[in-house]
C-alpha positions in Angstrom: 10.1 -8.3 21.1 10.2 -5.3 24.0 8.9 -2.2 21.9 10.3 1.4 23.3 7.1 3.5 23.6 7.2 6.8 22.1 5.5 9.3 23.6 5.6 13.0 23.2 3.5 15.0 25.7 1.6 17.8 24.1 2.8 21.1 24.9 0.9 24.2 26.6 0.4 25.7 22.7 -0.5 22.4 21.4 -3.1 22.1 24.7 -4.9 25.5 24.0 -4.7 25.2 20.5 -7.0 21.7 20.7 -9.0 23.2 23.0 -9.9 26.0 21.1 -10.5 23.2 18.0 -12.5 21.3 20.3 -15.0 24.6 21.3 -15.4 25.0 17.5 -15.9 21.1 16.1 -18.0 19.8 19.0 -15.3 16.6 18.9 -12.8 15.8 21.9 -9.7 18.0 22.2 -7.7 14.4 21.8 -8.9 13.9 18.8 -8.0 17.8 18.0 -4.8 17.8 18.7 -4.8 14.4 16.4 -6.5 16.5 13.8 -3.9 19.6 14.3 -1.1 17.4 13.7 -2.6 16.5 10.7 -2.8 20.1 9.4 -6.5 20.6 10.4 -6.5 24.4 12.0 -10.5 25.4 11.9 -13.7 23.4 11.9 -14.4 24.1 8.2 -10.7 22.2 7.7 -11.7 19.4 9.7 -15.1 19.0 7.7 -13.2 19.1 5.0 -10.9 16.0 5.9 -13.9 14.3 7.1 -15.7 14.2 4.4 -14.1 14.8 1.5 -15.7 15.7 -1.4 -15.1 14.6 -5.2 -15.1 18.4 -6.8 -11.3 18.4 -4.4 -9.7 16.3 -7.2 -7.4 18.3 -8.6 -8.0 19.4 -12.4 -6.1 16.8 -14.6 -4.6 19.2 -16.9 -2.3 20.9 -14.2 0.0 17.6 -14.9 2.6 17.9 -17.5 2.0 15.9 -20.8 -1.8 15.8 -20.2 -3.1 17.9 -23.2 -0.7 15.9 -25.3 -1.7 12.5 -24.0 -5.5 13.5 -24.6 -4.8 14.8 -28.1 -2.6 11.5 -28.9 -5.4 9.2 -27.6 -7.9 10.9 -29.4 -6.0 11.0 -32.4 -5.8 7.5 -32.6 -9.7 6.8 -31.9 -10.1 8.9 -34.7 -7.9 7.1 -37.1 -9.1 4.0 -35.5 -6.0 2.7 -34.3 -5.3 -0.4 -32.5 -4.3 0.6 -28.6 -2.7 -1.6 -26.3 -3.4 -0.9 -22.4 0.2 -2.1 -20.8 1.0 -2.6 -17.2 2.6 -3.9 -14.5 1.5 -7.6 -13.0 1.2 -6.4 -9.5 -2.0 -4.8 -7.8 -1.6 -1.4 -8.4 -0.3 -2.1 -12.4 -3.4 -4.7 -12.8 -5.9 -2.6 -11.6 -4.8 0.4 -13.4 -5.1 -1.4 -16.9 -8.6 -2.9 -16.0 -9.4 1.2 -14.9 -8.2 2.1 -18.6 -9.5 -0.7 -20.1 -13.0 -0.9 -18.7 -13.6 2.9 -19.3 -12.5 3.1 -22.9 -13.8 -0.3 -23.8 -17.1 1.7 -23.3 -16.5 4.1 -26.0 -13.8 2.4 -28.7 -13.7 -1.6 -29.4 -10.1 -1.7 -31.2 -8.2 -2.1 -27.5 -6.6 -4.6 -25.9 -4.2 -5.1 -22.6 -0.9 -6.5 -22.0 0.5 -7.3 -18.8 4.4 -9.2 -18.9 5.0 -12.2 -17.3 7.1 -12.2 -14.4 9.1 -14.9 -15.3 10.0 -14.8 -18.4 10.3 -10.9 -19.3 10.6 -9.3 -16.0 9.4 -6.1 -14.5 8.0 -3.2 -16.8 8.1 -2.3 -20.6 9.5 -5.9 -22.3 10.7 -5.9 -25.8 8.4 -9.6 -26.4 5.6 -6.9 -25.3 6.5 -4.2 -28.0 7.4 -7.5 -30.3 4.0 -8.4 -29.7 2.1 -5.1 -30.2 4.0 -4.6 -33.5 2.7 -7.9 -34.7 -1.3 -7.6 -34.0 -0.9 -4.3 -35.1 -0.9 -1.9 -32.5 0.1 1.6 -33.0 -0.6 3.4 -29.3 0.6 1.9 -26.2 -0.9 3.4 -22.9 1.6 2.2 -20.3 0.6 1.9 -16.4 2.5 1.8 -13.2 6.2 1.2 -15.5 7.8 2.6 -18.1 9.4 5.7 -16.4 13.1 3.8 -17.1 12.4 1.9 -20.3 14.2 4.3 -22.3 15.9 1.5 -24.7 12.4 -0.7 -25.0 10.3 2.5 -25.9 13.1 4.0 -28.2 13.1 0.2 -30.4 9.0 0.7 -30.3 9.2 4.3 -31.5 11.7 2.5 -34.7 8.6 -0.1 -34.7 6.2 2.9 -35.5 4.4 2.4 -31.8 3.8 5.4 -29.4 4.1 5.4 -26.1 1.9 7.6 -23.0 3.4 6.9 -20.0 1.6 6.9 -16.9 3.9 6.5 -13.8 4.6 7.0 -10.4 8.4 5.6 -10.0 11.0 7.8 -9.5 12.6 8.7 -13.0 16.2 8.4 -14.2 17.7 12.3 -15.6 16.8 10.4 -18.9 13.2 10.1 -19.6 12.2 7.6 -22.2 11.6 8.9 -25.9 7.5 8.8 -25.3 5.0 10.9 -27.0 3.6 11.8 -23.4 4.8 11.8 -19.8 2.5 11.7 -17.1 4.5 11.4 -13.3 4.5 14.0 -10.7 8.1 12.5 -9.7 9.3 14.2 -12.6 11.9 17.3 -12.3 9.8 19.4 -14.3 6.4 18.4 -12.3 3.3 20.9 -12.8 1.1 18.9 -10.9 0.1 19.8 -6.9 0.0 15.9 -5.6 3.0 14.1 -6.4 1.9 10.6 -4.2 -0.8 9.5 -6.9 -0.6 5.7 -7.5 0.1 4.1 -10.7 -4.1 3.1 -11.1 -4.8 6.9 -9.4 -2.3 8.2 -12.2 -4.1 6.4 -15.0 -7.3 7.6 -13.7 -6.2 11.4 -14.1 -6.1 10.3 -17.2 -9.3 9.0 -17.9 -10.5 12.2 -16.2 -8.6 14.7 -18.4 -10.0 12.4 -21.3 -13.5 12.6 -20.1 -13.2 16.3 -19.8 -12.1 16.9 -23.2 -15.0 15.0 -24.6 -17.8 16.0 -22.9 -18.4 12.8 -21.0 -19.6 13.0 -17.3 -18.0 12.5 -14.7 -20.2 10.3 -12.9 -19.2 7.9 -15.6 -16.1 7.2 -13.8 -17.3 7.0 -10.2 -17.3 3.2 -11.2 -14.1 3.3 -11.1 -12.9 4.7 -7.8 -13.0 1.2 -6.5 -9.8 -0.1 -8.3 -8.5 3.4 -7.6 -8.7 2.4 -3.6 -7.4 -0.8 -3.8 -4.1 0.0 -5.8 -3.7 3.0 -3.2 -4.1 0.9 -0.3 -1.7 -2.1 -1.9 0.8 -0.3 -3.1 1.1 1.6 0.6 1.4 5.5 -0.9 0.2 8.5 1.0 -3.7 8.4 2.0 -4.1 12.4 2.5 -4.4 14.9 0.0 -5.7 13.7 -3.7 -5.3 10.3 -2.2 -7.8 10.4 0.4 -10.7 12.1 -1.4 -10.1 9.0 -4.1 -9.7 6.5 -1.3 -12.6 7.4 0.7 -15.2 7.4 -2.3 -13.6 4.0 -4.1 -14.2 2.8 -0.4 -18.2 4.1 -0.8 -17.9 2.0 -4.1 -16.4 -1.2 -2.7 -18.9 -1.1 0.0 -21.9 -0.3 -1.3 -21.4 -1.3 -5.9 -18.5 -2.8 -5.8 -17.4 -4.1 -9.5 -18.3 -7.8 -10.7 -14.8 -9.0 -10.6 -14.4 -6.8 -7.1 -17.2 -8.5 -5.5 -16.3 -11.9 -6.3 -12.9 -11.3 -4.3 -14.8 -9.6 -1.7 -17.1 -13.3 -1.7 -14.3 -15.3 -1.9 -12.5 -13.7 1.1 -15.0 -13.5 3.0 -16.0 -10.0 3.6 -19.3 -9.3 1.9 -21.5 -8.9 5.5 -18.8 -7.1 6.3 -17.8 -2.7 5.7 -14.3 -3.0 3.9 -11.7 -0.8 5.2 -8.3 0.3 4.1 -6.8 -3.0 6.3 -9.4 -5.3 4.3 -7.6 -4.2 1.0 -3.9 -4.5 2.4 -4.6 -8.0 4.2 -7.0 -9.5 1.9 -8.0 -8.3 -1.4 -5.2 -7.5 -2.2 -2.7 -10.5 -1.8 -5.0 -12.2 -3.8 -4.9 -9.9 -6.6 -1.0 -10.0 -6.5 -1.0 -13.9 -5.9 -2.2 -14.0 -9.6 1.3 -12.5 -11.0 3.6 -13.7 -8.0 2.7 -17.8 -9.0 0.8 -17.4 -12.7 0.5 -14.2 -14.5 -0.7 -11.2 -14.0 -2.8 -11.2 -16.9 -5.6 -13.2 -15.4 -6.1 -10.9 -12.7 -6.8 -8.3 -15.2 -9.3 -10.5 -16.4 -11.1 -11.3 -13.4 -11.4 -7.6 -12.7 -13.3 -6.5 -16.2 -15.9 -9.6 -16.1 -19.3 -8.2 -16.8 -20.1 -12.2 -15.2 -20.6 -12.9 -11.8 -20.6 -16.4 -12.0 -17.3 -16.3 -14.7 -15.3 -13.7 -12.1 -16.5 -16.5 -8.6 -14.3 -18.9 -10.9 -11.6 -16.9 -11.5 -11.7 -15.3 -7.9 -11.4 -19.5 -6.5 -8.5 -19.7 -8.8 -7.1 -17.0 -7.8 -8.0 -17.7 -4.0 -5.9 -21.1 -4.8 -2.8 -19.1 -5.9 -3.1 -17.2 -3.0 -2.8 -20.8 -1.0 0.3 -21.7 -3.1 2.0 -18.3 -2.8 1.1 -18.4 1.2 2.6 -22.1 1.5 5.7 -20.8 -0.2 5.7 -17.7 2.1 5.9 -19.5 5.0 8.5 -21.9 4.1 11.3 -19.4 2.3 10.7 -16.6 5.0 11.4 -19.9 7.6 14.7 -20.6 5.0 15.5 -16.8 5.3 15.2 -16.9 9.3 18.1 -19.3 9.1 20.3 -17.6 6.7 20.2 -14.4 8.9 20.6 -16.2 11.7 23.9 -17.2 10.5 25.2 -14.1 9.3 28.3 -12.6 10.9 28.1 -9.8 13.3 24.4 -9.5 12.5 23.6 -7.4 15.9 26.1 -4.6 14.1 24.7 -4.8 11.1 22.1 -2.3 9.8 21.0 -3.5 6.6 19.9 -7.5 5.2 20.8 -8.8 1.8 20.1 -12.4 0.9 20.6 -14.2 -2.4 19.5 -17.6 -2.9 19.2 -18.8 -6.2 16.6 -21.2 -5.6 13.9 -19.0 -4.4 10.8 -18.4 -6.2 11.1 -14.8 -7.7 6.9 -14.3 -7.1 7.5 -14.2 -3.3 11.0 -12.5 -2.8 8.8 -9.2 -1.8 6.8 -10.5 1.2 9.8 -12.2 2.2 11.4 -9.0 2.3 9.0 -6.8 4.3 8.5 -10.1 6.8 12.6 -9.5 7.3 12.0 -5.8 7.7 9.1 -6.5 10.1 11.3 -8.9 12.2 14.5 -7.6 12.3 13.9 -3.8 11.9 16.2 -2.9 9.0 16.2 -2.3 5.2 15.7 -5.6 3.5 17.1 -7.1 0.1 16.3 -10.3 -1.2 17.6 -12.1 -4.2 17.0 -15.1 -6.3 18.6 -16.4 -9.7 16.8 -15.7 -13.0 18.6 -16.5 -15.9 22.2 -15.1 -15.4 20.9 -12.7 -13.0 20.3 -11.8 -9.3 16.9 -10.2 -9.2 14.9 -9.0 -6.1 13.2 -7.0 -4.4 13.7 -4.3 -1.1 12.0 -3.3 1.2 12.4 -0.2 4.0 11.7 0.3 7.6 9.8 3.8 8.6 11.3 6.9 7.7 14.4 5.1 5.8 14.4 6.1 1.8 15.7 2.2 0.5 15.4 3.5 -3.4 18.0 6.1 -2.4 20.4 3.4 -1.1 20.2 1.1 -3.6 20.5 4.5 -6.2 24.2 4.8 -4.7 25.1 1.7 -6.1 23.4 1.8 -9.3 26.7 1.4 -11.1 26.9 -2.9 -9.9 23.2 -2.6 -11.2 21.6 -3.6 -14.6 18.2 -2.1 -13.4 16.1 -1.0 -10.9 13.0 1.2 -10.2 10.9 1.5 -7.2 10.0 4.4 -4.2 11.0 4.9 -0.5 9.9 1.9 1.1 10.0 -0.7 -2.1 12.1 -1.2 -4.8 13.3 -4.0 -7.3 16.5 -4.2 -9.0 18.5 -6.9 -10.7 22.7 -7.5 -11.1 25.5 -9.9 -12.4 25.6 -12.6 -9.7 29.5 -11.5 -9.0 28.0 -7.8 -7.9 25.8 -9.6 -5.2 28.6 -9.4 -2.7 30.0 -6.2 -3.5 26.5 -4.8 -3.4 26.1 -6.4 -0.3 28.9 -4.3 1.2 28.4 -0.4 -0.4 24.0 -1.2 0.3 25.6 -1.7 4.1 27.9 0.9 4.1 25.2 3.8 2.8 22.6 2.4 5.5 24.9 2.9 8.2 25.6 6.3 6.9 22.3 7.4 6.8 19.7 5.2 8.7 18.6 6.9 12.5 19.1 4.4 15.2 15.2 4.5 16.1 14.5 3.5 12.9 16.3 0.0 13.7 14.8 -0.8 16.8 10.9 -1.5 17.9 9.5 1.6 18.7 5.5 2.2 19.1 4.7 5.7 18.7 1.8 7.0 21.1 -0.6 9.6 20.2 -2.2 9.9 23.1 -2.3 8.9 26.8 -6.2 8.5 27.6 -8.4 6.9 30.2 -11.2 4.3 29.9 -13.4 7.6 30.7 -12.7 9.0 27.7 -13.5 6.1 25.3 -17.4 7.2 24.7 -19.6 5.9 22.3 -19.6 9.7 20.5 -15.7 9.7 20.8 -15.5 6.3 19.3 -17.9 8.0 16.3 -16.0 10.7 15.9 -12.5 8.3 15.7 -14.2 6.5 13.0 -14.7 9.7 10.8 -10.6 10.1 10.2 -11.1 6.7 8.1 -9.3 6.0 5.7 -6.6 5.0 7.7 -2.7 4.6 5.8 0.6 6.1 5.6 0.4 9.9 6.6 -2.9 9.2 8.8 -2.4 6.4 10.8 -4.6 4.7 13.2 -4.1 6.6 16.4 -2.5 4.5 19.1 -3.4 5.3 22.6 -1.8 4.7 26.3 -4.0 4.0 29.3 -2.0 3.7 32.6 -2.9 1.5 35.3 -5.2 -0.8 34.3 -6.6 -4.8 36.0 -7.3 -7.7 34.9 -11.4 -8.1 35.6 -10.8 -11.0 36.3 -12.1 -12.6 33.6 -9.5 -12.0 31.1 -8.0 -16.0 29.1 -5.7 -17.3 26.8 -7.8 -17.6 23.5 -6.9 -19.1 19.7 -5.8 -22.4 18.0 -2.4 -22.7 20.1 -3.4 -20.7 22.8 -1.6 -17.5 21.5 -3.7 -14.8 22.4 -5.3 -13.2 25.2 -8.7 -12.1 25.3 -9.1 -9.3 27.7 -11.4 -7.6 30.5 -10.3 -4.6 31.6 -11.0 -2.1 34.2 -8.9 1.1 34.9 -8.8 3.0 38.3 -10.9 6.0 37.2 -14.4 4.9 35.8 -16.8 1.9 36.0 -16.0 0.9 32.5 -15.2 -2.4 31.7 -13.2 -2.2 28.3 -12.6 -5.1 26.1 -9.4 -6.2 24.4 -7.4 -8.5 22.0 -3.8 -9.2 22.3 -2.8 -11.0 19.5 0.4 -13.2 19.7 1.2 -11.7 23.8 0.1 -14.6 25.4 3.0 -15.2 27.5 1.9 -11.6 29.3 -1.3 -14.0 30.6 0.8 -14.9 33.8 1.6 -11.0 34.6 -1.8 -10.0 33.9 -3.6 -12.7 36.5 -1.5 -11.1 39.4 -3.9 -8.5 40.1 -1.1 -6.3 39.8 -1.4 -2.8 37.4 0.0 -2.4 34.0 0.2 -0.3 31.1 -0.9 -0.6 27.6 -1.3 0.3 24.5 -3.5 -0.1 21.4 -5.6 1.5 18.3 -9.5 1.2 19.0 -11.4 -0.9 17.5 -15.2 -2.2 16.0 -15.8 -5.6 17.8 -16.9 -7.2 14.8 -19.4 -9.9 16.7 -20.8 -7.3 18.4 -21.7 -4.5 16.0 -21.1 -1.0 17.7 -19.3 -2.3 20.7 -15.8 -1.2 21.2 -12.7 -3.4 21.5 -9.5 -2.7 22.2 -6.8 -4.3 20.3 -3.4 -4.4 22.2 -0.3 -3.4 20.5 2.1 -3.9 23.5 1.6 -4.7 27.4 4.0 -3.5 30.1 3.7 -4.0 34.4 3.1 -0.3 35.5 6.3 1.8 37.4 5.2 1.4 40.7 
């Protein structure tokens, strides 16, 4: 793949501006201008987004609904109701029921959780779930991560005598559901400041409104901030604002406390020597988490995530770990199928969106199979299967490119769908599929930007080896958490050779490890290319090139800096 480089040289304003930063922070006026683009104007702002401090939170009661939902909740501890803790069966809707679970467990015993299966009732509010609740008796249902478009499903519980508090972060329909309580920020009528809260970091509002209101402290729900982190970093929102003060301290508890079930996937993967970061979560933690609803259900990964028992949760998190083997197997092999089916499309250079249908595919992994499309072919993404008489699947989007509003423009071939800009899931009649196909094409034509379908690396900087100091290296560190809104800077460096000591490393020979020396200091710079081998012949020339990459911990050698190469290119002579 040859990736256009994006660079953008700062301008005089931008110069003096990170200068001036850089006289008042003490930190390097790269990293200023990286912190001015980010919004940071004074030194007290850049503290600030350094270390960001848990009194930030926003007060819960500024969302709509919240009063209500507290008095309805407390209402039915009072009368002793039975309360059912509903959500969805992917990371962010299982760790938002464990959050709601664990903390009111702690306080009232007449609770339990629901999570739907996948296969046979779908995505979000399922009338077997009401159809259960109504039969064990349960007269409040706090619904996570769905529920925003289950008007008919919450109208037959409200006939069943079952409430509903919704706590969601989809996009709504101009009809909300007939609930007692609405808690979204995506809603028209929004009151709340941060509208990128995660299903889990919506359900913790909750909590915190509810802790407010009765006098509990709120150090009781520090605990909790670590299935806050993981849902934000899974479910790829926003990791500024609200976000990042709730990411950055669920990262303190994942590192340093981490919850029985949490620490058993941290074991089981691997990581515990190790400091967890955002790209831990996303690559690790929590595919294994999903795995559970993708090949079983859902439900067990709730389970694993309240046991009080370490040695119970290590045998749930190697059950889980063997779902994750399954559901990488059939990865591997439908994304392979998929390959071939767009490799046989017609007049697929022209083309500016993917749909797929295959009604043999297994509905659990139609997602990854979607965003490994996106990732390989740089457009929107749709991929179906058959369940029942339906196509169901999942999208997902490239940067910048709003998918939920595309596959909104066609909503009338649609029995349902729900999701956000870069992922949604939605389900037709079979006959729709290739009409759909058609109109989803049409509208991303209409409306996508031709750098959004090709391989662009944007650069944040252009830098020498000079530059890359042991304080500057500290100071890069301190922008963590990394995620969408505050990526991991990527930096240029011009002109650089091969030490001479630089080889083709890894199982088939597929990487390079590097040794690198530029033409300005003494430093001799380490680096990873993953996957870039075939640039080994270029690079043993002796002759100059450029690259790029994000700087990185060498995590054999603790402290050390390492390099790790997005994209090589031979220098303009």
């Amino acid at each position: 793949m040859n990736h256009k480089w994006n660079y953008q040289p700062p301008s005089q304003e931008q110069t003096e501006a990170a200068k001036a930063l850089a006289k008042e922070t003490g930190i390097s006026p790269i990293l200023c201008k990286l912190l001015l683009e980010r919004g940071m104007t004074s030194a007290a702002e850049a503290k600030r987004f350094f270390r960001p401090q848990l009194n930030e939170l926003h007060a819960p009661f500024l969302m709509k609904d919240m009063s209500i939902a507290v008095e309805r909740l407390n209402q039915a501890m009072g009368r002793k109701e039975r309360i059912m803790v509903y959500g969805d069966y992917d990371v962010d809707g299982t760790t938002a029921v464990a959050l709601v679970y664990k903390f009111l467990q702690q306080f009232y015993s007449n609770i339990d959780y629901y999570i739907p299966d996948r296969y046979n009732e779908g995505y979000g509010v399922s009338v077997k779930g009401v159809d259960y609740a109504c039969e064990t008796g349960v007269k409040l249902i706090i619904v996570l991560d769905c529920g925003i478009k289950a008007v008919e499903e919450i109208a037959y519980a409200k006939e069943k005598g079952i409430d509903f508090i919704i706590c969601d972060h989809h996009v709504p329909d101009d009809t909300l559901p007939p609930a007692i309580a609405i808690l979204n920020a995506k809603r028209a009528d929004n009151t709340y400041p941060y509208d990128h809260l995660s299903g889990c970091g919506v359900g913790f509002k909750f909590m915190q409104a509810f802790a407010l209101n009765n006098g509990i402290e709120f150090h009781q729900l520090t605990p909790l901030l670590d299935l806050v982190a993981v849902s934000v970093a899974s479910d790829i929102v926003p990791i500024m604002g609200e976000n990042r003060v709730l990411t950055y301290h669920g990262l303190k508890q994942l590192n340093s406390n981490p919850s029985v079930g949490l620490k058993a996937i941290i074991d089981v993967c691997g990581l515990s020597e190790k400091e967890i970061t955002v790209g831990d979560i996303v690559f690790k933690i929590g595919p294994r988490i999903n795995a559970s609803g993708r090949i079983q259900n859902g439900k067990e990964a709730v389970e694993l995530l309240i046991e009080k028992d370490f040695s119970a949760a290590l045998e749930k998190a190697n059950q889980i770990n063997q779902y994750n083997e399954t559901r990488k197997d059939l990865d591997k092999t439908m994304t392979e199928e998929a390959n071939q089916i767009v490799d046989r499309l017609e007049g697929l250079a022209d083309r500016r969106s993917i749909v797929i249908y295959n009604e043999a595919w297994h509905k659990g992994v139609i997602g990854i199979v979607a965003s490994r499309l996106t990732e390989i072919y740089y457009r929107p993404a749709v991929v179906l299967t058959r369940t029942d008489n339906l196509a169901t699947g999942s999208a997902r989007s490239v940067s910048g490119f709003d998918v939920y509003k595309a596959i909104e423009h066609c909503r009338d071939l649609l029995e349902n769908f729900g999701g956000h800009t870069y992922a949604a899931g939605l389900s037709m009649k079979v006959e729709n599929v290739e009409e759909f196909t058609s109109r989803f094409e049409t509208y991303v034509t209409e409306h996508i930007l031709p750098e959004q379908t090709s391989a662009v690396i944007d650069i944040d900087a252009e830098i020498d080896f000079r530059d890359i100091t042991p304080k500057f290296h500290a100071d890069l560190k301190k922008f963590n958490p990394f995620g969408p809104d505050n990526h991991k800077p990527i930096f240029c460096t011009h002109n650089v050779y091969d030490y001479g000591t630089s080889k083709v490393v890894g199982r088939d020979q597929e990487h390079i490890k590097l040794e690198l020396v530029d033409n300005k200091s003494n430093n001799v710079m380490n680096g990873i290319a993953f996957g870039q081998s075939s640039q080994a012949r270029y690079i043993k020339t002796k002759r100059s090139f450029d690259i790029c990459y994000t700087i990185e911990e060498n995590t054999h050698k603790r402290g050390e800096v390492q390099l790790q190469i997005e994209d090589i290119k031979p220098s303009e002579e």
